[in-house]
BANUGU-881390 format. One line per 5 residues: number of its first residue (from 1); their letters; for each residue x, y, z of C-alpha. Coordinates in steps of 0.1 Angstrom, whole numbers, padded with zeros to 4 digits, always signed. Example, Ala and Ser with C-alpha at 12.3 -4.5 7.8 and 13.67 -1.06 7.14 Angstrom:
BANUGU-881390
1	as	+0123/-0045/+0078 | +0137/-0011/+0071
END
This chain:
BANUGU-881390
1	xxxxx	+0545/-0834/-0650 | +0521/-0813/-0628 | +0502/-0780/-0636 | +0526/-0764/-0610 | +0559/-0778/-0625
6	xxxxx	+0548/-0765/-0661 | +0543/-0733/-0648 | +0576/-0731/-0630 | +0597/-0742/-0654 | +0578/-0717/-0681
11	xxxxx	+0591/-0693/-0655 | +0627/-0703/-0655 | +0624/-0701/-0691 | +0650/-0668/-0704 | +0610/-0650/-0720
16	xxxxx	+0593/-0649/-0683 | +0602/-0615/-0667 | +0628/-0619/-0640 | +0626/-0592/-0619 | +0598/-0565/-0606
21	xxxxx	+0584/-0547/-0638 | +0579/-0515/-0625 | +0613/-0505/-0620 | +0612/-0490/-0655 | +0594/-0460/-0661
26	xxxxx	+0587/-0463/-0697 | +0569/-0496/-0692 | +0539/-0481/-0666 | +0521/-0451/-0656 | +0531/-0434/-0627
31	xxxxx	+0496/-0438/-0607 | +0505/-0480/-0620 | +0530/-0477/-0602 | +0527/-0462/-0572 | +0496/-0486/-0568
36	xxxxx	+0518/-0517/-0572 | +0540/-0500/-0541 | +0510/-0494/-0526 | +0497/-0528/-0526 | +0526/-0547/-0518
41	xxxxx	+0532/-0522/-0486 | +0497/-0535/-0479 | +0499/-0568/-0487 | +0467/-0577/-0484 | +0446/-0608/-0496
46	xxxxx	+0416/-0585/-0511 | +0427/-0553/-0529 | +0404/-0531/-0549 | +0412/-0507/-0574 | +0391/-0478/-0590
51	xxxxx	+0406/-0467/-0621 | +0389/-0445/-0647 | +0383/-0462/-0679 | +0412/-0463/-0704 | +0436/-0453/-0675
56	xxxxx	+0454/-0489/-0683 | +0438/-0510/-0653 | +0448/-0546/-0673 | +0482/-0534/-0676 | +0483/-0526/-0634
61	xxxxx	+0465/-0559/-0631 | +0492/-0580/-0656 | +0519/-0566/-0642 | +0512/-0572/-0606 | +0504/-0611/-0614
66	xxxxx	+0536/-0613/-0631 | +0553/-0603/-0601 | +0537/-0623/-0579 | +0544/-0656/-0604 | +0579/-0645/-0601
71	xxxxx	+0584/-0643/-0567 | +0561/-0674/-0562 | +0536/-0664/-0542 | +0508/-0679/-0568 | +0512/-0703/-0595
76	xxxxx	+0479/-0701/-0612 | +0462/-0665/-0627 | +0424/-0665/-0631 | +0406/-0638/-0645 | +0369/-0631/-0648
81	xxxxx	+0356/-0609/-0672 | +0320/-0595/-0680 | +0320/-0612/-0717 | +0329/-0638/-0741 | +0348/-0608/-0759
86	xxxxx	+0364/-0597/-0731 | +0377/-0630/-0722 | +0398/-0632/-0757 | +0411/-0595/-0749 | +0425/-0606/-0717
91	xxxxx	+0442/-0638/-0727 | +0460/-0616/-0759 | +0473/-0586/-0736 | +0485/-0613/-0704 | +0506/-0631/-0740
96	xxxxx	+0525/-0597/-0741 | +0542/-0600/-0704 | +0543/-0636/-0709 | +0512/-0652/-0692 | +0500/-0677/-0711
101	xxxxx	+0457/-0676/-0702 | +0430/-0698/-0718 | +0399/-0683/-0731 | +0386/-0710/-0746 | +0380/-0726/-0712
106	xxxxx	+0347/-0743/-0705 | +0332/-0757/-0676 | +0335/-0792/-0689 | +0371/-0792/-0687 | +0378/-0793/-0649
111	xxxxx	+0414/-0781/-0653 | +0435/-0758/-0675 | +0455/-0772/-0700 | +0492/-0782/-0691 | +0510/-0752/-0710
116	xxxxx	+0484/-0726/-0695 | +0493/-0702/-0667 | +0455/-0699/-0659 | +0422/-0692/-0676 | +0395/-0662/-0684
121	xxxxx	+0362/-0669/-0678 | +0328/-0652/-0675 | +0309/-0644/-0642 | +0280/-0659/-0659 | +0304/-0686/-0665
126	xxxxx	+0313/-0692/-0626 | +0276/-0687/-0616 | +0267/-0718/-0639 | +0291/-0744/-0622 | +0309/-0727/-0590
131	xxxxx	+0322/-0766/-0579 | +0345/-0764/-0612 | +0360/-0729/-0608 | +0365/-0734/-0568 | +0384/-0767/-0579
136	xxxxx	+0403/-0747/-0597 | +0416/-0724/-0573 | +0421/-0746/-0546 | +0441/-0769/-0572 | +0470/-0742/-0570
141	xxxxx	+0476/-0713/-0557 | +0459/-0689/-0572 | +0455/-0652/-0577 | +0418/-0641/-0594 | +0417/-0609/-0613
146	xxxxx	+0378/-0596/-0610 | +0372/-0576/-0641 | +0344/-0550/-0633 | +0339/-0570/-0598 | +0304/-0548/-0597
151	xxxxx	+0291/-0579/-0621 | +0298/-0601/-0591 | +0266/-0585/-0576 | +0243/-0587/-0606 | +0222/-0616/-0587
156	xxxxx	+0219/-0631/-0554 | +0236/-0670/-0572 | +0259/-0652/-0587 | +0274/-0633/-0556 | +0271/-0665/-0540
161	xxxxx	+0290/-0685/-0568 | +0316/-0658/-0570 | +0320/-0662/-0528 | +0322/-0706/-0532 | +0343/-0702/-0561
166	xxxxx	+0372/-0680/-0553 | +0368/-0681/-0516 | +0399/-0703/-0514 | +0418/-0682/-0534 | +0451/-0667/-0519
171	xxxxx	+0450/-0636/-0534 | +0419/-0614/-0549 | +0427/-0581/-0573 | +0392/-0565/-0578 | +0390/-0537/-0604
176	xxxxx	+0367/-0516/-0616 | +0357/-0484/-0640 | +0330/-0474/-0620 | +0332/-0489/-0580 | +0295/-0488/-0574
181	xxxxx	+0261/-0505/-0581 | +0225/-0490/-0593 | +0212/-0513/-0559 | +0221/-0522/-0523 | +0235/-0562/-0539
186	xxxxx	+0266/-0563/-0523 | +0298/-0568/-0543 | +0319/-0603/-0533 | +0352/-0593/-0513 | +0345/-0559/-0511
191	xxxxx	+0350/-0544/-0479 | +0323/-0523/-0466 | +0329/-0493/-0437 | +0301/-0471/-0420 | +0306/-0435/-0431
196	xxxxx	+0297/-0408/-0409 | +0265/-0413/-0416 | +0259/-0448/-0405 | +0257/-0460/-0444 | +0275/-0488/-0452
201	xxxxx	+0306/-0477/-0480 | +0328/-0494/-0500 | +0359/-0495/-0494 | +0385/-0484/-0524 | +0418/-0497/-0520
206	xxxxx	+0435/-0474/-0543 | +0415/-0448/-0566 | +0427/-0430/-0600 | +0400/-0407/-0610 | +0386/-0390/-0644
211	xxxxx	+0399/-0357/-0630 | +0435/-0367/-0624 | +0436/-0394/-0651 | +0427/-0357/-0676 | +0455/-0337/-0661
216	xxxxx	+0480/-0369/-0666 | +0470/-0370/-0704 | +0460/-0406/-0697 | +0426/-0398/-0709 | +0408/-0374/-0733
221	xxxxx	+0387/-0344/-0727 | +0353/-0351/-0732 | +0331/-0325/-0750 | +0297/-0329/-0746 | +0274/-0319/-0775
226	xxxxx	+0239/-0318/-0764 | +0209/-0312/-0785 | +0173/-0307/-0780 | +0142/-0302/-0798 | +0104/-0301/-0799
231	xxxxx	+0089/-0336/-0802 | +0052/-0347/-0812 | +0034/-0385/-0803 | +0001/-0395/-0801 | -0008/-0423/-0768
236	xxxxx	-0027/-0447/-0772 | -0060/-0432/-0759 | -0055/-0413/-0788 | -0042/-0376/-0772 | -0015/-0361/-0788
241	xxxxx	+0009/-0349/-0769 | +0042/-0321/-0775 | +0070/-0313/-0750 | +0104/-0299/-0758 | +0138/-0319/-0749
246	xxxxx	+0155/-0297/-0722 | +0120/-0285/-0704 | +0108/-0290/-0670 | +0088/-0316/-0680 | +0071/-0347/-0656
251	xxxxx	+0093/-0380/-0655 | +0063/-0396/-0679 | +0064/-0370/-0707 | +0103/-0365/-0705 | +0107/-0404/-0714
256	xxxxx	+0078/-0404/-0740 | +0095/-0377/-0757 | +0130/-0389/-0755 | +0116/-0420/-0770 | +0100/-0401/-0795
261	xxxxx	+0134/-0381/-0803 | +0154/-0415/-0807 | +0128/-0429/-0835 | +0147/-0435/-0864 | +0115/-0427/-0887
266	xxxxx	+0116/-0387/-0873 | +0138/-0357/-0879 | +0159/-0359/-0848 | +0180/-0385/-0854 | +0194/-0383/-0892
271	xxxxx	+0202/-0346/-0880 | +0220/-0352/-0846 | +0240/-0386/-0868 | +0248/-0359/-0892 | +0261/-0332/-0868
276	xxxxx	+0281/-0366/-0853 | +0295/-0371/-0885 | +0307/-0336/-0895 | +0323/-0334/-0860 | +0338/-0368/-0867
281	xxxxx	+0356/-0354/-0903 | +0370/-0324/-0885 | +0387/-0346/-0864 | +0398/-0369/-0886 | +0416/-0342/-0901
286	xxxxx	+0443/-0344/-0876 | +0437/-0381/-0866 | +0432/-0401/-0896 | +0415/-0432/-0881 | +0393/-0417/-0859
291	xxxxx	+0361/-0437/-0858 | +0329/-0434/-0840 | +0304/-0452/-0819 | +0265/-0451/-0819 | +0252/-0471/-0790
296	xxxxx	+0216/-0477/-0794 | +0188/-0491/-0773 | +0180/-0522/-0798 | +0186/-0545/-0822 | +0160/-0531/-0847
301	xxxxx	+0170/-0494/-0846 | +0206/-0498/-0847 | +0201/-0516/-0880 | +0176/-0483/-0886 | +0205/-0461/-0872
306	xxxxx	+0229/-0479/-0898 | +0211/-0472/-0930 | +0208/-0433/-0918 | +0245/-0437/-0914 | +0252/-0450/-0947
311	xxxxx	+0231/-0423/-0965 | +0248/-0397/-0945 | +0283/-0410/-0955 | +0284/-0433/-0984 | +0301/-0457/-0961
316	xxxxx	+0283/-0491/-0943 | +0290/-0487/-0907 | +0301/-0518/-0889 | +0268/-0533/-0872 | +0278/-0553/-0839
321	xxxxx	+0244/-0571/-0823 | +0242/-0590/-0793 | +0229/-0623/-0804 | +0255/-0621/-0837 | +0282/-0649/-0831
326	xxxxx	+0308/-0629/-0851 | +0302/-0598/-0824 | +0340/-0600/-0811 | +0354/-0605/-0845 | +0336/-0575/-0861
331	xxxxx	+0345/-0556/-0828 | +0384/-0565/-0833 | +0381/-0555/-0870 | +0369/-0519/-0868 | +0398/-0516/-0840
336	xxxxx	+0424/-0526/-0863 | +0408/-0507/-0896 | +0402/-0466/-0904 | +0365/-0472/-0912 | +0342/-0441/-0898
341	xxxxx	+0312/-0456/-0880 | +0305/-0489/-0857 | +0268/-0491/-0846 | +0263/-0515/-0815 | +0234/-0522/-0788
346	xxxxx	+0251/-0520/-0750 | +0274/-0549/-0750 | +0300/-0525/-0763 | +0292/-0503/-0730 | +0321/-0518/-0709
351	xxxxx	+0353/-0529/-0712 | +0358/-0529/-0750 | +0389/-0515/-0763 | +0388/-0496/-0793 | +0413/-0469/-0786
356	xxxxx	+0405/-0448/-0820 | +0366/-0445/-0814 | +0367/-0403/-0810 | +0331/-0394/-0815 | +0301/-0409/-0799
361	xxxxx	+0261/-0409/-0803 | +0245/-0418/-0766 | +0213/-0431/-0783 | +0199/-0455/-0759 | +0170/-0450/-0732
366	xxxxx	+0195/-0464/-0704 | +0204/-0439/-0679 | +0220/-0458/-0648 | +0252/-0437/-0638 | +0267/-0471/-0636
371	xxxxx	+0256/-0478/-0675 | +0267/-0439/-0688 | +0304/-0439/-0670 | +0312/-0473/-0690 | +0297/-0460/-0722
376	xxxxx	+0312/-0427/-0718 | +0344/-0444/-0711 | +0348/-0464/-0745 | +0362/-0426/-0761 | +0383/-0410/-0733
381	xxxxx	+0412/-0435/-0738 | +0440/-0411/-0750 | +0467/-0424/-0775 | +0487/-0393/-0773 | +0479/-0360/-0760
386	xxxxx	+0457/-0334/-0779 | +0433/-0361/-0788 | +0397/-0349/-0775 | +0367/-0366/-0778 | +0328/-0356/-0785
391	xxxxx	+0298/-0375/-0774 | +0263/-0364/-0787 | +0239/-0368/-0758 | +0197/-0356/-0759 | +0191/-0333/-0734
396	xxxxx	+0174/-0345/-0706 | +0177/-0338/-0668 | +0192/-0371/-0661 | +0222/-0374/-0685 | +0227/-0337/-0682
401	xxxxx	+0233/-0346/-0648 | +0255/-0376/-0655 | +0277/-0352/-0680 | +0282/-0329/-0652 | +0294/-0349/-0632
406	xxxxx	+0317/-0371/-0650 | +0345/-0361/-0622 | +0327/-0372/-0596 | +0337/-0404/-0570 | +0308/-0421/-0559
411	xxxxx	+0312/-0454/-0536 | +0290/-0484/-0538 | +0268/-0477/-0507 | +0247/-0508/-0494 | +0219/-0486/-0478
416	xxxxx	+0201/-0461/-0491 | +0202/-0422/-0478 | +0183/-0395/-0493 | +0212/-0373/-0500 | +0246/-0375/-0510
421	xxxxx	+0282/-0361/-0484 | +0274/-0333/-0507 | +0243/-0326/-0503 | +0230/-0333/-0539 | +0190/-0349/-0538
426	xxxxx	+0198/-0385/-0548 | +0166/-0391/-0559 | +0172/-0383/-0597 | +0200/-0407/-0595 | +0174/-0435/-0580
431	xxxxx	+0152/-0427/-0606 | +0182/-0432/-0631 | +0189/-0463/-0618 | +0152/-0478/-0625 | +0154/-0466/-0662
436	xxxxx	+0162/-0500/-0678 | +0134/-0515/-0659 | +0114/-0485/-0660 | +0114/-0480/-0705 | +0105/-0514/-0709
441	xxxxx	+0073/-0506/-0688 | +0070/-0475/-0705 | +0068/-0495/-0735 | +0039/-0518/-0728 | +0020/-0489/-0703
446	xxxxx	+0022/-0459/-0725 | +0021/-0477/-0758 | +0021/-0447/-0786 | +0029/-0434/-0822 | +0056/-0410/-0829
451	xxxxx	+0049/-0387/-0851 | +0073/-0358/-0853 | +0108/-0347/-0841 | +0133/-0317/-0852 | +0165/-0320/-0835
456	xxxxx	+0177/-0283/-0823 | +0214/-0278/-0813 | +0216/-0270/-0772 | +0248/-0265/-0760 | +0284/-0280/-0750
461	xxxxx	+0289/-0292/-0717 | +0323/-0300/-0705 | +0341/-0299/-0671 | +0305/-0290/-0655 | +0303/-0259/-0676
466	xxxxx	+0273/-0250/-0700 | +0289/-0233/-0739 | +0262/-0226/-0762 | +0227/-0221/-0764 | +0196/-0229/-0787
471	xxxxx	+0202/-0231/-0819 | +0192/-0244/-0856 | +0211/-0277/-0867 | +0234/-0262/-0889 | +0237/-0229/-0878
476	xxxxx	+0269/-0209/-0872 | +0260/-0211/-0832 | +0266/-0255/-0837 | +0291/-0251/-0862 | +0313/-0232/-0842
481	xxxxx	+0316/-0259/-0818 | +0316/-0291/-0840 | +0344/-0272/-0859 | +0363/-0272/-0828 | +0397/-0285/-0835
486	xxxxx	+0410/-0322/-0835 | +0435/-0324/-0815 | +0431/-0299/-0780 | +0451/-0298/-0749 | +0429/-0303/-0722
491	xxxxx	+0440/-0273/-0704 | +0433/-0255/-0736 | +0397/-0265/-0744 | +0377/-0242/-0719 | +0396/-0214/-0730
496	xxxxx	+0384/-0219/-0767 | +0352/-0231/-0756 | +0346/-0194/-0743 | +0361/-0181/-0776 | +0341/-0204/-0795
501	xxxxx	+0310/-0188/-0773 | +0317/-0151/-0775 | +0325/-0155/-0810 | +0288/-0166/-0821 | +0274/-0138/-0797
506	xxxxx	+0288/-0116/-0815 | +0273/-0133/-0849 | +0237/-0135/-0836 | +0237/-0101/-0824 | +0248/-0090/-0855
511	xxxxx	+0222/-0111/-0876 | +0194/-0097/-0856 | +0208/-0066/-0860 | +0208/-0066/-0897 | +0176/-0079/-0899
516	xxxxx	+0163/-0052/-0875 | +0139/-0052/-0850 | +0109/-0056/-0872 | +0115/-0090/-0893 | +0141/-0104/-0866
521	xxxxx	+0127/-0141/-0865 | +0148/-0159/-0835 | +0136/-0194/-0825 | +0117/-0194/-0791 | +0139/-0196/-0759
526	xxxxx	+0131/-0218/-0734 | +0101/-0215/-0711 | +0114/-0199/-0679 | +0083/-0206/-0661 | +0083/-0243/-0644
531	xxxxx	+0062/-0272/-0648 | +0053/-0266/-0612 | +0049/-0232/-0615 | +0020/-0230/-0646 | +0002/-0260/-0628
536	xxxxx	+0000/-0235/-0596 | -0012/-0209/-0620 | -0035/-0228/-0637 | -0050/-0245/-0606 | -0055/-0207/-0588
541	xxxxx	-0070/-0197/-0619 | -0095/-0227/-0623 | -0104/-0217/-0586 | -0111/-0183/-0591 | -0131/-0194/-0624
546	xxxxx	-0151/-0218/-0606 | -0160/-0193/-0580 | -0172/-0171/-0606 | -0190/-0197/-0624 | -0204/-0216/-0597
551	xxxxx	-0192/-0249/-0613 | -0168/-0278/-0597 | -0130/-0273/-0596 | -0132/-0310/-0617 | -0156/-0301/-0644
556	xxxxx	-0137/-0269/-0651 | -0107/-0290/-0657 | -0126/-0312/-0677 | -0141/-0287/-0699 | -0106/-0270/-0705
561	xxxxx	-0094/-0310/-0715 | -0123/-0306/-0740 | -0116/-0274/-0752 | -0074/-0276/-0758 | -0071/-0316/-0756
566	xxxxx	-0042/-0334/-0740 | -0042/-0355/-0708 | -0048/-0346/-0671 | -0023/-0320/-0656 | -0006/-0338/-0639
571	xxxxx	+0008/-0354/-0678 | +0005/-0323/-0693 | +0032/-0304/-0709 | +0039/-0268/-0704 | +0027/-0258/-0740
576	xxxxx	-0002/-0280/-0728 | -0010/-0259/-0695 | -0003/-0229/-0711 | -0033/-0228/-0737 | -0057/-0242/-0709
581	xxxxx	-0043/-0211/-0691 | -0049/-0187/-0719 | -0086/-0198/-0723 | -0092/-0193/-0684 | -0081/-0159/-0687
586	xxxxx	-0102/-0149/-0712 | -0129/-0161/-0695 | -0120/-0146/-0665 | -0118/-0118/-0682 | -0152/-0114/-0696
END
């Protein structure tokens, strides 16, 4: 019997659904679907849908191929996942509508097995052997699900492989969390329109975004907890250097010190894990098996991460590495148990469903928007409504960006343009998207010692909207917020977020107010002077000094490096800058 006469007569059989699975409203979502009506109206070959993450894209995608099996338009289902884990995950949520899908495929094995519908497999999978995969598509035909089709544009061969492969196919379903690239590679089978601009777009087929998934209750509102803090490394020329988290500081010393802040060996970290950890309990008071998720940068610290998380809690967390064969099983595990804490490097970024994870730690250096929407996007799956979720973020310009903007659509756009439909400077985006590249440089160019962190709560951020302000770890000010409760109505967080913020006001003003004006001690606000700003001063004051003294602009800078210590200006930090400008004035003075 043929592959095609298997699958038809597993389609006859009374288990294979028989009709068009959207008539019934309990089964889908309404935005599931009015995309389904929307994309047989269409009926196009290529269709590509946007959804948020955790707004139920595999269901959309299962549902639509077992309508199209049933009417008999295909007779094979493909899908092509990002993973090895993701693969598995497929083939056990297209067993619940009946599609039978083999993840064990290899590329050996020319053709699916007699009893299979179709297989999952990997684009790294396709790019190895394309001849196999386009054998199988052109062996029946075939419908090919492209998990996070944005992969299919991680290299030139495997755009290519991805084109020769499932070029024959007769119908394409792209998906995707996030429908845009950190480069100009262009995504196979996505259509691409000039906007008004000239700027070659991508074209979304149907979009569901953060903003409407939120007012739906398909997802959770996301509370941002952001903390900040003043950080202390030596380089290896031997300068020490200081900046504060949160400062106007240059791209060089803002990475340096965000390094320094995620060193498991300093203060930083232990406290923002342990903030992570009371927010996690208050939560857990109204969902029991809430867990949490530290994504870190490495292998070596988020072993580091794990033994600061077991002190803290009494508990092991689950440790999930890249290279650990048993990565999908210790994955599945946590899902299914009520433990607290999972600790992973980035392969549990995208696509990984573990619906309970309600508290996150963002303690990698990776900052592509791409890279933060799928990381953010592994806690704002909603099981029922009230659920919210926190993330713990550091605070620099770049993800403080990124978590303001978490309702934002952005296209995949093949050529560059310095600004954005909205006006917004793309250029801290573009630096964003070099940050993976640009750490491990950092790494080998600006080799250094850390040698002090203290982790200061900041603020929460959350619809674009800044709650809180510098504070002690610990303090009322942070505890008001981590206490916020478990379960919280979207519509009814920014209300208590203002609450919450008038409420410790009220409690600093009357601390300082006790204490009276005498032996009030308040930690120091930020700087409201600008980078650029004391490097203007300084400069006009080395100018008028050397006119003074008669001396070159360049040795009085190098005297002042002499004098206070720290690198050129142009690396320096603002505390930096601001004792060489002390010392000019006194000389200036005199």
């Amino acid at each position: 019997m043929s592959p095609a006469s298997t699958i038809v007569e597993a389609m006859l059989s009374p288990s294979f659904p028989q009709r068009a699975p959207w008539g019934t409203a309990d089964k889908l979502r309404a935005w599931q679907r009015e995309a389904l009506d929307d994309y047989f109206q269409r009926d196009q070959r290529d269709y590509l849908v946007a959804a948020t993450p955790g707004a139920g894209k595999t269901t959309f995608a299962l549902t639509l191929a077992v309508e199209l099996l049933r009417m008999g338009e295909v007779n094979r289902v493909i899908v092509v996942a990002p993973t090895e884990h993701l693969k598995t995950q497929w083939a056990d949520a297209a067993a619940r509508v009946h599609i039978r899908l083999d993840p064990r495929f290899r590329n050996s094995h020319w053709a699916p097995a007699r009893h299979y519908h179709g297989v999952v497999v990997t684009y790294a999978q396709v790019a190895a052997k394309s001849s196999v995969h386009r054998h199988l598509t052109e062996d029946a035909k075939t419908l090919v699900i492209l998990d996070e089709v944005h992969h299919g544009g991680d290299a030139l061969s495997w755009g290519d492989a991805i084109r020769d492969a499932y070029g024959p196919a007769k119908r394409r379903l792209l998906l995707s969390g996030t429908p845009f690239r950190s480069d100009t590679a262009p995504i196979p089978f996505v259509e691409y329109h000039p906007d008004e601009s000239g700027a070659r777009v991508s074209v979304t087929d149907y979009r569901y975004g953060y903003g409407r998934a939120l007012a739906d209750g398909v997802v959770r509102p996301v509370l941002f907890h952001m903390y900040s803090g003043k950080m202390t490394w030596r380089t290896s020329a031997g300068d020490e250097l200081e900046a504060h988290l949160g400062q106007d500081n240059t791209k060089d010393i803002t990475s340096q010190a965000w390094r320094t802040a995620l060193d498991p060996e300093g203060s930083w970290m232990p406290a923002v894990l342990s903030a992570a950890d009371r927010r996690l309990t208050e939560i857990r008071h109204h969902v029991p098996d809430a867990g949490g998720l530290v994504l870190a940068t490495d292998q070596t610290v988020a072993r580091a991460y794990a033994k600061i998380l077991h002190s803290i809690t009494g508990e092991q967390p689950t440790v999930v590495l890249s290279d650990d064969a048993s990565a999908s099983e210790r994955i599945e595990k946590f899902s299914e148990n009520d433990r607290r804490w999972m600790v992973a490097v980035r392969m549990v970024s995208e696509g990984v469903d573990v619906p309970r994870l309600a508290v996150g730690v963002y303690a990698t250096s990776s900052s592509t928007p791409l890279f933060f929407a799928q990381a953010i996007g592994r806690f704002v799956r909603a099981r029922r409504r009230g659920e919210a979720a926190s993330v713990f973020l550091p605070n620099v310009p770049v993800l403080m960006t990124l978590a303001n903007e978490m309702e934002r659509q952005r296209d995949h756009a093949l050529d560059r343009r310095d600004k954005d439909d909205d006006g917004l400077d793309d250029s801290l985006l573009e630096s964003a998207n070099r940050e993976d590249e640009a750490s491990d440089a950092l790494t080998q160019e600006f080799s250094y010692q850390a040698i002090s962190s203290i982790a200061h709560f900041d603020r929460v951020v959350f619809e674009g909207k800044d709650f809180g302000q510098l504070a002690e770890p610990g303090s009322p000010e942070e505890e008001e917020f981590i206490g916020l409760p478990g379960l919280l109505e979207p519509e009814h967080v920014h209300e208590l977020l203002m609450q919450r913020q008038a409420r410790q006001s009220r409690l600093r003003e009357a601390r300082e107010a006790q204490a009276g004006p005498e032996t009030t001690t308040t930690l120091p606000a930020p700087l409201h002077r600008t980078l650029r700003e004391q490097r203007q001063l300084l400069n006009s004051l080395v100018g008028l000094y050397a006119r003074q003294s008669g001396e070159p602009h360049g040795a009085v800078h190098a005297e002042l490096r002499r004098v206070c210590g720290g690198p050129a200006v142009a690396q320096a930090t603002v505390t930096q800058l601001q004792a060489r400008i002390e010392v000019l004035r006194k000389r200036v003075r005199s």
